[in-house]
N, C-alpha and C positions, 0 to 999 in steps of 0.2 A: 504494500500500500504506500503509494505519496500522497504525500499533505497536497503538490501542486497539481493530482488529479480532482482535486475539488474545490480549488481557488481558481479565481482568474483575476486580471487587470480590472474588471469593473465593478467585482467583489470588494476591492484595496479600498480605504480612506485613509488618506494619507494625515487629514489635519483636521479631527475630529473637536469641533466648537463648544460641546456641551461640559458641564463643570460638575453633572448631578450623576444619580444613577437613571432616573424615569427620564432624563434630557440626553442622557445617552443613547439609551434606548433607542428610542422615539429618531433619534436624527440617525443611527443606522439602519433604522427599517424604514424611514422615510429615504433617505440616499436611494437605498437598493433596491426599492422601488420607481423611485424615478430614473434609474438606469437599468431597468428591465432584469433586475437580476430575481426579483421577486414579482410572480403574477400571480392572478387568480384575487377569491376573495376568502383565502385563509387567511386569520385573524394575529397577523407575525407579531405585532407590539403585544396584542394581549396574553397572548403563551408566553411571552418572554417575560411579559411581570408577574404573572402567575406563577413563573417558576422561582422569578426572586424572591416571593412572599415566604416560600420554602424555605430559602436559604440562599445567602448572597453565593452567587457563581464568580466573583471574586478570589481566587484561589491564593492570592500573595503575589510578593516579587513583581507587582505591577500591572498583574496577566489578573484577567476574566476570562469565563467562558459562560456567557450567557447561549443559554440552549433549552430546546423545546421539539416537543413532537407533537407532529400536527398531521391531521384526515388532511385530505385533498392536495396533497404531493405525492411524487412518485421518487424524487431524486434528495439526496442529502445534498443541501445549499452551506456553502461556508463562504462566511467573509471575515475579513479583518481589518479593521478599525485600531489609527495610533492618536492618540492624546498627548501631544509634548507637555502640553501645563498638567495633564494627570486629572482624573474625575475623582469626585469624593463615591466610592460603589460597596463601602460596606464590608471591604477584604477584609480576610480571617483577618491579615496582619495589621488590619487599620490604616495601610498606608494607599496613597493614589493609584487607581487605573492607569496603566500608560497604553495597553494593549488589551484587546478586547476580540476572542474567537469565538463570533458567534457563529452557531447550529440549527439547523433546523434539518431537522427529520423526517422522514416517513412513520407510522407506526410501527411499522413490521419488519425494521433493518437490526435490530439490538447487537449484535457481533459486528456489524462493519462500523456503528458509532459506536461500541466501546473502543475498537484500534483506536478509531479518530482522536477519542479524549486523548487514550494513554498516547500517541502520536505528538498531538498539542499539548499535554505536559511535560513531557520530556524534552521540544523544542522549549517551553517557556524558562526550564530551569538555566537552561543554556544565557551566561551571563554576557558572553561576547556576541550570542545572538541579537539580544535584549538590545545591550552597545549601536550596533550595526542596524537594526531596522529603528533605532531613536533617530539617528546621523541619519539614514536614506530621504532623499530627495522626491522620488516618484514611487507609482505605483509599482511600475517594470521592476527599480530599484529595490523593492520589496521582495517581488516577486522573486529576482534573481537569489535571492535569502533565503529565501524559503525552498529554492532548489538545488543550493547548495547541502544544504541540510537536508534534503532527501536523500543527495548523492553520498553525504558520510553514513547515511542510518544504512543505505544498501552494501557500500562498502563493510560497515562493519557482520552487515548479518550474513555477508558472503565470506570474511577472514575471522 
């Protein structure tokens, strides 16, 4: 599995505005909608607070992963969202958002989105990662990160 068979260039937000957690929210599911990354009239913002109410998907180290499963898809959607000034979103650690992997699901995938998390936290613990997509410039920019890091995780699981 790669992280970048499930990202693309118009998935990326590079300079995410909002300072909250429901302002975060809200302006990447509004983004990825106005760039056709998200159709239909499944209800993306509402799954995704519905699953905060749970429990911040805030993990540490900077990184969220707000994620939901929703009827009326067929395909796992991932985007990712960076915040240089950092969201206040409730992490275990108390400290700011900088990176944000959010999910969206089908109901009936559970083994291909557990890789995904365990995929996404293991790049997030990654500190020279973290470095290097704060410093990136563009989406492409991003992107090329995220496939480097694909290209180490196959390296290693083939040596």
């Amino acid at each position: 599995m790669r992280f970048t068979d499930y990202i693309t260039e118009s998935s990326v937000i590079v300079d995410l505005k909002a300072r909250d957690k429901e302002g975060a929210l809200k302006e990447i599911v509004d983004t990825l909608k106005n760039r056709g990354v998200l159709r239909g009239e499944a209800p993306y913002l509402e799954a995704l607070v519905e699953r905060e109410k749970l429990c911040s998907t805030g993990i540490g180290r900077g990184v969220a992963i707000p994620h939901a499963k929703l009827k009326g898809i067929d395909a796992i959607l991932v985007s990712f969202a960076r915040s240089k000034e950092g969201v206040d979103f409730e992490a275990l650690d108390k400290k700011p958002v900088h990176f944000f992997f959010t999910i969206f699901t089908p109901e009936d995938v559970p083994e291909e989105y557990l890789v995904l998390l365990a995929r996404i936290s293991r790049i997030a613990k990654d500190e020279e990662f973290r470095k290097a997509v704060l410093e990136a410039e563009t989406p492409q920019d991003i992107i090329k990160i995220f496939e480097e890091k694909d290209q180490e995780f196959e390296k290693e699981a083939v040596g």
